[in-house]
N, C-alpha and C positions, 0 to 999 in steps of 0.2 A: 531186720536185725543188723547191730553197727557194734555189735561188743567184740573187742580184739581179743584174742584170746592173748593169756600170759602166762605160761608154763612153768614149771621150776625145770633149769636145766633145758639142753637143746637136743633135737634128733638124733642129730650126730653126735654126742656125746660117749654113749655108749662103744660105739665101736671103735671112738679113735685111743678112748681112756683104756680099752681092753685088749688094744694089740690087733685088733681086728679093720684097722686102714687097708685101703687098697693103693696104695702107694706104685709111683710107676714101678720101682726097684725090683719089688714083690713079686712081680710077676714073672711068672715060672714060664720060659719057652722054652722046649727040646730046641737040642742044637744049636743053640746063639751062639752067636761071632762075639767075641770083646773087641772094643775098639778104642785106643790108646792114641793120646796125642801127642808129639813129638813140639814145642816149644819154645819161642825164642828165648834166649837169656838177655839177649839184647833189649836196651830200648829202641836201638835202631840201628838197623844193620842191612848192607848193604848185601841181596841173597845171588848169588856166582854160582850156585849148584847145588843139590841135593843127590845124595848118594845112597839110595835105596838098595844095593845090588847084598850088601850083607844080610842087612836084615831082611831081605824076603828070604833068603835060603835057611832062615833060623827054625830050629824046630814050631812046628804047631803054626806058624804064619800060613796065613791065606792071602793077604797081599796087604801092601803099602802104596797109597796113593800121597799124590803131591799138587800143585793149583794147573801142572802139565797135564794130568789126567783129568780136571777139571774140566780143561780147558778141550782137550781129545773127546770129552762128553758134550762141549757145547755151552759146560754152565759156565756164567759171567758173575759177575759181583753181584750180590744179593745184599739189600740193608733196606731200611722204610726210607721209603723218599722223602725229599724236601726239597720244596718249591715257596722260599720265604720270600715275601717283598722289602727289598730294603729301600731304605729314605733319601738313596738315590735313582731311586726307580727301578734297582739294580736284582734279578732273580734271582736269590741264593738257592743253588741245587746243593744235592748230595755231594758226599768224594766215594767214589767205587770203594765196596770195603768187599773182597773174594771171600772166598770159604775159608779157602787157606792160602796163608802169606805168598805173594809172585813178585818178584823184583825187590820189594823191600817189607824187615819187618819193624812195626812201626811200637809196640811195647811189649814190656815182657812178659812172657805170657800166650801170646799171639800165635794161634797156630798153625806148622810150617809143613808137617805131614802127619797122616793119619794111617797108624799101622792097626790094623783085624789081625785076630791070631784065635786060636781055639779057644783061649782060656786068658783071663786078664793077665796072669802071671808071665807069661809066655810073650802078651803081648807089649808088656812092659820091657820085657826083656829087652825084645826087637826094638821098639825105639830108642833105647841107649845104643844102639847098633847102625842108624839113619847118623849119615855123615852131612851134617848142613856145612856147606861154605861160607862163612858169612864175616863180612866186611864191617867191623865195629865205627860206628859212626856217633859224632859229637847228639848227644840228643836233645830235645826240647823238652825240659821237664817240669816248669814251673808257667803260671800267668805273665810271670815278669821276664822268664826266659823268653817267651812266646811273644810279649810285647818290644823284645829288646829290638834295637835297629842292628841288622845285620845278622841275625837269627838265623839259624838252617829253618829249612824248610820241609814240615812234617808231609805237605803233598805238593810239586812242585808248582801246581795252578795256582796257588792260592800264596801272593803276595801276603806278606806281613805276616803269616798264618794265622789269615783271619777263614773262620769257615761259614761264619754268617756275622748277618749285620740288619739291625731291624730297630725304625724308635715309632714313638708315639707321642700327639701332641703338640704344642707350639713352643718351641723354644728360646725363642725370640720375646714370645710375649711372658715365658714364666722367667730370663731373666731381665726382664722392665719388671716384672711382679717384685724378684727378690730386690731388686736396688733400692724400691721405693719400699720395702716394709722397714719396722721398727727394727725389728732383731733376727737375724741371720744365726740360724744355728747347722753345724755341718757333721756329718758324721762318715766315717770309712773303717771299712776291712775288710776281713774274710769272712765266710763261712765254708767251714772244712769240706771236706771230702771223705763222705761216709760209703760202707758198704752195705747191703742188706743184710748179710750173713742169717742168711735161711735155715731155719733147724733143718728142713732136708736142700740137701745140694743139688744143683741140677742131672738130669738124669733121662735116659732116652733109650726104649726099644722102637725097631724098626723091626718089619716081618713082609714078609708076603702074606698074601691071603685067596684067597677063592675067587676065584672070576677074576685074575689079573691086577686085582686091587693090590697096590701098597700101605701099610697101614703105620702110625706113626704113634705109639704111646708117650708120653712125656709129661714134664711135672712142668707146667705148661698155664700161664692163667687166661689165654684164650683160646683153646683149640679151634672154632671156626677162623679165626685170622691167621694161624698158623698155616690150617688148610690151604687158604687162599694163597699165601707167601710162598709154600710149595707148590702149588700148579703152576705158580709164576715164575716161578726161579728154574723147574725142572720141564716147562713146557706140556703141561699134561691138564688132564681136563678134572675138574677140580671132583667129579664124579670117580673115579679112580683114585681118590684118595682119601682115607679115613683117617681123624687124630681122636685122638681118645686121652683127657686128661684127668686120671683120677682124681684120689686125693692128692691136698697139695701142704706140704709142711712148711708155710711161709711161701711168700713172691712180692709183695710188695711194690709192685711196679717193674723188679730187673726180671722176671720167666711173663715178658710180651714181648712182641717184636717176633722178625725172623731170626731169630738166635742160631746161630754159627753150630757148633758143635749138632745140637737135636738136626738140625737139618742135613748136617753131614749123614747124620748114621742113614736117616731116609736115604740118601742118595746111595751110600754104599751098599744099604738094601735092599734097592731097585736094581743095581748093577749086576751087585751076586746072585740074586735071587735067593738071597737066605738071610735070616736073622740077624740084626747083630744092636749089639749096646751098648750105651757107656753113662757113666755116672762117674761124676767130679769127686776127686777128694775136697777136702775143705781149704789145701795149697790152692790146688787148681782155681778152686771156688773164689779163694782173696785175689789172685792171678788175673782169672779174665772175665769173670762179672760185672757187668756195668757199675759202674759206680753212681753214687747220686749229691747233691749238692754242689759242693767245688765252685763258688765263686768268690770274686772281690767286688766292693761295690763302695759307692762316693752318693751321700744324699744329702740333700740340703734343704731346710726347711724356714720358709719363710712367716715373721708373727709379725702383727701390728701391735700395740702399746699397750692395748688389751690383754693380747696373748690371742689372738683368734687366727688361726692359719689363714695364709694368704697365698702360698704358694707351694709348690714342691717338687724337685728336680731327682731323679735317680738314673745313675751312670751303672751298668750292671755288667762286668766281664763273666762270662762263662769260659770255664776249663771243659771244652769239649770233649779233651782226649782226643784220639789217633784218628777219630774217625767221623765227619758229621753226616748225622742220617738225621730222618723226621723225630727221631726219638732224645737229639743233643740239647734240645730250646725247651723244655717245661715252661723255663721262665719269661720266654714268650706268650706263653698259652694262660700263665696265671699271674703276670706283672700286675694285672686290674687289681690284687690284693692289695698293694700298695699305699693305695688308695685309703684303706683302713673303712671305719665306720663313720667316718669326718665329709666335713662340709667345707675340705678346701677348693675353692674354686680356678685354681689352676694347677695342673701338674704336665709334666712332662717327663718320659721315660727315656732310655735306648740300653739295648742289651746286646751287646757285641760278645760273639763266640769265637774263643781264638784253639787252636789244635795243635796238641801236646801229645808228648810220645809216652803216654799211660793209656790205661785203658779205658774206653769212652766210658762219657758220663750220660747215663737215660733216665727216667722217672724211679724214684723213690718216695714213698709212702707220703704222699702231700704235692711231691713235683714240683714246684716251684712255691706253695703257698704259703709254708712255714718260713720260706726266705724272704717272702713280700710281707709279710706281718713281724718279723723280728725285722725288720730294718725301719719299718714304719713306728712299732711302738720303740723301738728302743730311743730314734732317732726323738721321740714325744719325752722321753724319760731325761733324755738330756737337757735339753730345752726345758723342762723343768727345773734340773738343778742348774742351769746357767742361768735361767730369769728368778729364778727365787719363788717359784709357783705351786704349788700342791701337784702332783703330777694326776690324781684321779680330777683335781678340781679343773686342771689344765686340759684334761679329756674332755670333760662335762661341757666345758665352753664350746667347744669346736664338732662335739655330738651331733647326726641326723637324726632327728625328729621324728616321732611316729607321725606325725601329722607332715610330713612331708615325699611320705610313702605315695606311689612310687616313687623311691629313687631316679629319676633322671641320669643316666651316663654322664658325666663332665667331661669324663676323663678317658672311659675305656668300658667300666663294670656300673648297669642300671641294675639297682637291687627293687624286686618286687613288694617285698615284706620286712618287718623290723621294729623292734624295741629296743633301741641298744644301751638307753641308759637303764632301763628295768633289768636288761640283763645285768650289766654295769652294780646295780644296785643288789641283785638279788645274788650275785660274786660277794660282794663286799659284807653282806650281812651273812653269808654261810663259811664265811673266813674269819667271820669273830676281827674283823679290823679294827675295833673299836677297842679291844683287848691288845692290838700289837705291840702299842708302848710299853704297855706292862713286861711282855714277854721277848723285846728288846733289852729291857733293865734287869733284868733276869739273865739272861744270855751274859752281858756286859758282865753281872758281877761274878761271873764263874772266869771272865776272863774270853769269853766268846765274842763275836761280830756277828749279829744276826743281821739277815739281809731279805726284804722284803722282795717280789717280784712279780707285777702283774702284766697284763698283756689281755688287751680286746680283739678278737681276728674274727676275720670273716673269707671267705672262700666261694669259689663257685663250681659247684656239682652236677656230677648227672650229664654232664657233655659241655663241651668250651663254649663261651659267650660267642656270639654270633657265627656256630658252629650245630647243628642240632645231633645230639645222639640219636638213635634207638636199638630198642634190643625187643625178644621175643619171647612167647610162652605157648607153647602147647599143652590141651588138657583135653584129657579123654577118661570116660564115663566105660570103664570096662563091665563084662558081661556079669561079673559076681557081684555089681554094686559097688566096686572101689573108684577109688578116683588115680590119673597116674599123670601126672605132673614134669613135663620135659623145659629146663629152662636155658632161656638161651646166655643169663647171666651165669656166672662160676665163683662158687665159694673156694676158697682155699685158707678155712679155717673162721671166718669168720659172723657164722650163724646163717647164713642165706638160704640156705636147706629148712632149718627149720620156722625160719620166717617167710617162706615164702607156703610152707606145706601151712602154718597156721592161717596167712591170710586167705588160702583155698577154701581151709577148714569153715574160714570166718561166712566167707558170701557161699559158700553152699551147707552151711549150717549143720554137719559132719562133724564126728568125731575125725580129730588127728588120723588116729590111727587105719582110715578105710583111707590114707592117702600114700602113694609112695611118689618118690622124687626122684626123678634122672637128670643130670648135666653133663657138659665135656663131651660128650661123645659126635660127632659131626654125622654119623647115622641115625642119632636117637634126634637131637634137632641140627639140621645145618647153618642156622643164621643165629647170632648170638652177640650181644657185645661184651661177653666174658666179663673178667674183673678189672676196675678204673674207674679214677673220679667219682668214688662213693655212690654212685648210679645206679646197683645193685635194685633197689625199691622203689626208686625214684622210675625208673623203665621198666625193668623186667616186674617188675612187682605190678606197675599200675599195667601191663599187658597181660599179665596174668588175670586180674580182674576185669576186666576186659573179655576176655577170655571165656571166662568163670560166666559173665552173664550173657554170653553167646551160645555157650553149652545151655544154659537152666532154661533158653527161650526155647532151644530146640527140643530138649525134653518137656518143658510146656507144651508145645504141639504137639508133640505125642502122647505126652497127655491127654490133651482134649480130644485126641481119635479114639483114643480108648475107652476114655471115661464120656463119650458122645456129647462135648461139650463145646460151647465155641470159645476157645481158647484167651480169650477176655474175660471168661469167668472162671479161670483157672487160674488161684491163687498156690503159690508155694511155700512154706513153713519146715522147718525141723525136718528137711530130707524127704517129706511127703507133697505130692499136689490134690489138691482137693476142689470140686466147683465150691464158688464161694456160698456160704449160706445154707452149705448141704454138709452131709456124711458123707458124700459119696469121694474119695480117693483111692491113689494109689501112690505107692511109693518110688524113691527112686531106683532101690533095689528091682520093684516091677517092672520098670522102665526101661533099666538096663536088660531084663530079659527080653522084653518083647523089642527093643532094637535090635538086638541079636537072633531074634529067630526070623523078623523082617529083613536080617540085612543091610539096618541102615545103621551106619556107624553115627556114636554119637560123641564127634570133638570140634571141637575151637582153636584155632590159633588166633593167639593175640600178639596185637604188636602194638608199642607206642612210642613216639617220639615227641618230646617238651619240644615246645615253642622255642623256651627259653632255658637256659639252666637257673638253681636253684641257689641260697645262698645260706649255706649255714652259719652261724656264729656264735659265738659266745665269749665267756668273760672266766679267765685261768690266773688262780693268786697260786703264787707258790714262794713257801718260808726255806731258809735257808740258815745254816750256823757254820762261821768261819774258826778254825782255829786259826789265829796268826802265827803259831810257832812251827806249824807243819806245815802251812797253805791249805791244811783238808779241811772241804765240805761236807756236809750231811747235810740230806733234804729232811728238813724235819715234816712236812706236811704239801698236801696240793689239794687245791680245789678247781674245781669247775663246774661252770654252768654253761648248759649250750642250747641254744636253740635249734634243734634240727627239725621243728616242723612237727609233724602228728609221734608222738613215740610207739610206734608199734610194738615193739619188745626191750622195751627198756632194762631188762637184765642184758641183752646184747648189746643194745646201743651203750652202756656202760663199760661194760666189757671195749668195747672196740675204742673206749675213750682213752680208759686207761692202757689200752696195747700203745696207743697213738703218744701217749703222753711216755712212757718206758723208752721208746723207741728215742723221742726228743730229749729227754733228758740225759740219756746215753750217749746222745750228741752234746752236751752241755759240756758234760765230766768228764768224760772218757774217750769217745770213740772219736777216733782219725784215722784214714789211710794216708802216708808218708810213701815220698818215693827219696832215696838218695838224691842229690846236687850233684848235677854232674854227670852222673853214671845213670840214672831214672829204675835205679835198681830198687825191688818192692820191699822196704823197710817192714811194713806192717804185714808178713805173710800167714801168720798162726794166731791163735786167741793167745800165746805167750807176748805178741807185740801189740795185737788190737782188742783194745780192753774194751768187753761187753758188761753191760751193768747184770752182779747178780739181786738177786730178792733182798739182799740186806742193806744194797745202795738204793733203794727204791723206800719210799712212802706208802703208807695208806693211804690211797685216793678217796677223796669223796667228792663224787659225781652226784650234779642233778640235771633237771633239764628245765627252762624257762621258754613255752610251746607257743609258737607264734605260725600257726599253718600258714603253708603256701598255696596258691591257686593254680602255680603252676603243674599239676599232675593231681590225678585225681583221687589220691591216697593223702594229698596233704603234707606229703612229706620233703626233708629235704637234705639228707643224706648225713652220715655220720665216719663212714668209713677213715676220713683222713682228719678228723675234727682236733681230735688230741693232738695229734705229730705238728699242726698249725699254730694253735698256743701256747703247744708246750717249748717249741725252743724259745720262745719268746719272752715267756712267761722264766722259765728259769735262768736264761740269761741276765733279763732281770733281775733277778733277787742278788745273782751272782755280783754284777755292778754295784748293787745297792751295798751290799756288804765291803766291796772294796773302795768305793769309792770314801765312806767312813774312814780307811787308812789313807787316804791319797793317791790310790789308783785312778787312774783316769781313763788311760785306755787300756781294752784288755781282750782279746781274741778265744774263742773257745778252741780245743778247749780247756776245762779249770781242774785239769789234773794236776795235785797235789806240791809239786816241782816248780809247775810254771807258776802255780800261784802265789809260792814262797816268793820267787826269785821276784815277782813284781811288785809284792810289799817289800821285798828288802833293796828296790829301784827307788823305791817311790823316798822310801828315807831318809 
């Protein structure tokens, strides 16, 4: 049996539509501590003292600690390490980033002490009552601040405040490429600096527990790696410590890592021996959650007389922020997008991270992808209107071939599998292209600018190119006949509960409903690779299956003890085994009893890890309408076609496209985080400065999928998690140009809020 199942609606559905999440927040401890953080206002400030002595004598305080009592504990700097090679042989480590601030703080935000008190209220108090001494210092707040000669310095090791430095490729020989092609087309600028802004904020209980354990709840999207991070940072054996991450309202890449604040409260609630919590407001949350995106960047692209790529150069600054950890370079890990779906045969990269007194920048929803696909297609969109070329015909030319599959590396990223002009094609015909002129002359006569926008990307899932992931599944065959499903991947909202409990359903041939699902919990399974890099199916899925036929072998054998057969003529069907050719079975309900009253437990753990990762891609048109007397856009429409491999639930994998595509477009129109010039004071603190796109700035999407399985994993799949957020800035950027370039815009930075847009048609004039 190979029929996937396809539900209406998903598992989790029900309990999160009706109030019934289990959210960290939720959770009811007697006795919890509130735990309150006390934070810089500075971007950088020079710290002379902290003066605790008021506030611990303040009503309901249980204590205030500072990076002194940190340090009186023994704990040192905690962050993900990095160990990058750079192109001067040179190994870029981490910079120590503490719990909390010691010697200096480095943006605002940054926390300098942490006050417990009985009650939040109380404990709020107390920290307006912590005297920090702090020495106001010139800060670093921009790329160009950061670049300038004579810059202060955000960590004093680190000349130029560079905090990595890393390239890829021949440089030498891709500029001999560029000199000798026909036409040189070059392109530069930013791409913003976004926040997640999580429908839930981050949030953390700490407790003691039974037998000396500490246990760590948090909205968290890997608890196994968190585990890890705290055995390591507090010295303790990874067995005395449980994290548990329920539901999650949003995380997106910024709730991984060892995160600051969750790890504190553990720490305080190892010390006290008692409970204690804390959960961000939504200040706190724009304050000191990682940010994502934040670079500048220089491409240039070299064509022969043809139009056929010859070369390609990208220069990439990362805005690190305060602090570089493993978690500051995405755009190291997925520059190979760059590259696009082309057959240019030379390129060269280098991506240098410089360190600014804001708050670090870590993975967000794509990580670097959707930056290496809008620089590549846009940089293609130009070079179309500078040569005078059809920009999909300008694609078509420079296309890899199915017939040229596998990809071979050139550059960085060998792709396994692929159609890219079918995809290309099967974009084009569910966007009604053929209709756009019409619906451009339309737009025109109301006095509108409509603005075309496509974008082909590709990405790699499921674990980094010459990195291998894996992740794990346990499944066990309980004593009433149900099945119970422990995964070592973690949804936090986006369907993997109930895609992983159907494809259980699928290879043991069960109703849904005899299945239940557990994740997050480091007791229920300890090794997991949580949520990232759309790998959710691609790993835990294909170990789950795995899995799933490790269990039905071993219930086969018990089968054929029962049924006195030699377990080669024990076939299994629809939850029963039977000798082949006979009546004679039993079921699996039977099976599980009599494991049970033998004793012999009947489960599997599975685990798988790709060879290789996988490569999703597809083809994202998105229309567009300018007023020029406002500067305002409206998306009139988006499509996409993606290839992500086998579609096991294609009402999720849609869903997940169009989150992916909201998310980007959001970035197009609206969303930026702004720090003051100067001061590195946080412009953007409230949804009153950092504009989030509602349902009315948004389109009808129409999603489909164009399936070109992969061989790498044995579900066929190849991941969808970050597909939309990768075409979509690309794709609407896109249309965005398209539309102004019609007035004489030429250059034009996201993003295309309403102001900026005026003021550049009324530039261009």
């Amino acid at each position: 049996m190979n029929t996937t199942v396809h539900r209406k609606g998903r598992v989790e559905d029900h309990r999160l539509a009706s109030g019934k999440g289990r959210y960290t927040d939720d959770l009811a401890v007697e006795g919890a501590l509130w735990s309150v953080f006390l934070r810089s206002p500075h971007a950088r400030a020079r710290i002379t003292g902290i003066d605790t002595s008021d506030a611990a004598g303040m009503p309901g305080v249980v204590a205030v600690f500072t990076a002194a009592d940190l340090a009186a504990d023994g704990v040192g700097p905690v962050q993900a390490d990095m160990a990058l090679a750079g192109p001067d042989g040179r190994t870029w480590a981490h910079t120590p980033r503490p719990l909390l601030a010691e010697g200096e703080a480095r943006f605002v935000g940054e926390p300098l002490a942490m006050v417990i008190a009985t009650t939040r209220d109380a404990a709020l108090d107390a920290a307006e009552a912590v005297m920090a001494d702090l020495e106001d210092l010139d800060p670093v707040v921009t790329l160009s601040d950061a670049r300038a000669k004579g810059a202060p310095l955000v960590h004093a090791d680190r000349p130029g405040n560079i905090g990595a430095d890393w390239a890829r490729g021949d440089w030498d020989k891709a500029g001999e490429a560029l000199a000798e092609s026909a036409h040189r087309v070059t392109l530069s600028g930013p791409i913003s600096r976004v926040t997640a802004a999580t429908l839930e904020p981050r949030n953390a209980v700490a407790r003691p527990e039974p037998g000396g354990r500490i246990a760590l709840y948090a909205s968290h999207q890997n608890p196994p790696a968190l585990r890890g991070a705290l055995a390591t940072a507090f010295g303790m054996d990874a067995a005395q410590i449980r994290v548990v991450g329920g539901d999650v309202g949003g995380a997106f890449g910024m709730k991984a890592g060892p995160t600051r604040e969750e790890m504190l409260c553990f720490w305080a609630a190892k010390r006290l021996m008692r409970p204690v919590r804390w959960r961000a407001d939504r200040g706190e949350a724009m304050q000191a959650d990682e940010g994502g995106r934040a670079i500048d960047f220089r491409a240039e692209l070299g064509l022969d007389a043809d139009g056929r790529f010859t070369t390609l150069t990208v220069q990439i600054d990362v805005d690190m922020g305060s602090y570089a950890t493993g978690r500051s370079l995405p755009m190291v890990m997925n520059l190979g997008g760059v590259a696009g779906v082309y057959t240019t045969p030379v390129i060269a990269g280098r991506v240098t991270g410089y360190l600014t007194n804001t708050v670090p920048v870590g993975a967000y929803r794509g990580a670097g992808r959707p930056e290496a696909t809008y620089i590549i297609e846009m940089l293609i969109d130009r070079a179309a209107r500078q040569l005078g070329i059809d920009r999909i015909e300008l694609r078509r030319r420079n296309l890899i071939r199915p017939e040229q599959m596998p990809w071979e590396p050139v550059w960085y990223f060998g792709y396994d599998s692929g159609s890219f002009e079918e995809v290309l094609d099967a974009g084009i015909d569910r966007a009604d292209l053929a209709g756009f002129d019409a619906r451009r002359a339309e737009s025109a006569a109301r006095g509108r600018v409509r603005g075309l926008g496509l974008a082909l990307c590709i990405e790699t899932a499921g674990g980094m190119w010459g990195r291998r992931g894996v992740d794990y599944t346990n499944v066990a065959l309980n004593a009433d006949g149900s099945i119970s499903i422990a995964a070592g991947a973690f949804s936090a909202g986006q369907g993997v509960e109930t895609a992983l409990i159907d494809l259980a359903s699928e290879g043991l041939e069960i109703a849904p409903d005899r299945i239940t699902y557990a994740q997050g919990d480091t007791d229920v399974i300890a090794r997991g690779g949580g949520m990232g890099g759309s790998g959710a199916m691609i790993k835990c899925g294909s170990a789950l299956q795995g899995a799933v036929q490790t269990l039905l072998a071993d219930a086969k054998a018990l089968a054929g003890e029962e049924l006195e057969a030699d377990v080669a003529d024990i076939e299994y069907s629809g939850g029963t085994f039977r000798i082949a050719g006979t009546d004679r079975e039993i079921t699996l309900e039977a099976i599980a009893q009599v494991a049970g009253e033998k004793g012999v437990p009947l489960a599997a753990q599975g685990e798988f890890s790709p060879e290789a990762p996988t490569f999703p891609n597809g083809c994202h048109i998105c229309e567009v309408e300018l007023d020029p007397e406002t500067g305002r856009f409206e998306v009139l429409s988006y499509t996409g076609v993606e290839d992500i491999g086998r579609v096991l639930q294609p009402q999720i994998a849609e869903g997940q496209v169009q989150g992916g595509v909201a998310q980007a477009l959001g970035q197009v129109f609206m969303e930026e985080i702004r720090y003051g010039e100067g001061d590195g004071q946080l412009l953007t603190g409230s949804f009153m400065d950092y504009a989030m796109p509602r349902a009315k700035d948004l389109p009808n999407y129409d999603c489909s999928f164009f399936t070109v399985p992969t061989g790498q994993n044995p579900l066929g799949v190849k991941g969808v998690g970050e597909a939309g957020s990768v075409g979509g800035m690309a794709a609407g950027m896109s249309a965005v140009m398209d539309a102004l370039a019609q007035l004489g815009v030429t250059d034009f930075a996201m993003p295309a809020s309403p102001g900026r847009v005026w003021a550049a048609i009324e530039a261009a004039k």
